[in-house]
C-alpha positions, 0 to 999 in steps of 0.5 A, a space after each residue: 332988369 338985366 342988372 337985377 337978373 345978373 345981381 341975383 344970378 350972382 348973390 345965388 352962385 355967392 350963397 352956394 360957395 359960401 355953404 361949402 366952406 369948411 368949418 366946425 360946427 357944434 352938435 346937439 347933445 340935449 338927448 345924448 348920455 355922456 360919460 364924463 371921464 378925466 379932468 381935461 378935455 380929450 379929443 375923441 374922433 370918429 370918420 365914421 359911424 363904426 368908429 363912433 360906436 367907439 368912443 367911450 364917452 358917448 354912454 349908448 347907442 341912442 346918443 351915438 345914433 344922435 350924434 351921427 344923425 347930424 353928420 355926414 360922414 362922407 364930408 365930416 367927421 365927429 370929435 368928441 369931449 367929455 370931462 368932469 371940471 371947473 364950472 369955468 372951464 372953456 373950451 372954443 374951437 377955431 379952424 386954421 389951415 396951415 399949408 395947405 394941412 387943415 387943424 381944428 384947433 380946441 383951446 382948452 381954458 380951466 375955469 378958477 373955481 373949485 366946484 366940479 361940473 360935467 362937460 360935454 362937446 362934440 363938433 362937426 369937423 371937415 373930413 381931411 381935419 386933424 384935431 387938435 387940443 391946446 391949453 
């Protein structure tokens, strides 16, 4: 029984650390306006709700609203993609630490087809990140 106990006390306090590892987390964009400028992905960052009401791409105040509904920014920050392009173009998110310096990291991959699609992405990324775009 004690074994149970200590097996669950430490499945718990495993679930509980495992929840504050940093990562990029993909957000809901289904109700949100983009405005789609460029022909590549630029990252566009907020660390706060004033610097979301900043960013262009996000069309109006109901799609910034909904972007940081789902953010905390005390934790978090927003970065924000928009772009017109080929119907195969990619873009993943990765983060990496690299001395101590954590960089999430979009690799950008243009598609081959000529048809031209509006893109749209914004990610979750912890708060002392960087962001960074590579082709």
């Amino acid at each position: 029984m004690r074994h149970c106990a200590a097996l669950a006390l430490f499945l718990v306090a495993s679930a509980a650390g495992a929840g504050d590892k940093p990562s990029v987390r993909a957000l809901d964009l289904k109700a949100v306006k983009l405005t789609h400028a460029g022909n590549a992905p630029e990252a566009a960052v907020a660390g706060s709700a004033e610097e979301l009401a900043k960013i262009k791409a996000l069309a109006d105040a109901a799609g910034r609203d909904a972007v940081a509904k789902q953010v905390d920014f005390a934790k978090q920050k927003v970065v924000v993609f928009a772009w017109s392009g080929s119907g195969g173009d990619r873009l993943v998110p990765e983060l990496k630490t690299d001395g101590g310096k954590v960089i999430a990291v979009f690799t950008y991959s243009p598609g081959a087809t000529d048809d031209l699609r509006p893109h749209g992405f914004a990610f979750s990324i912890p708060k002392d990140a960087v962001a960074e775009v590579k082709k």
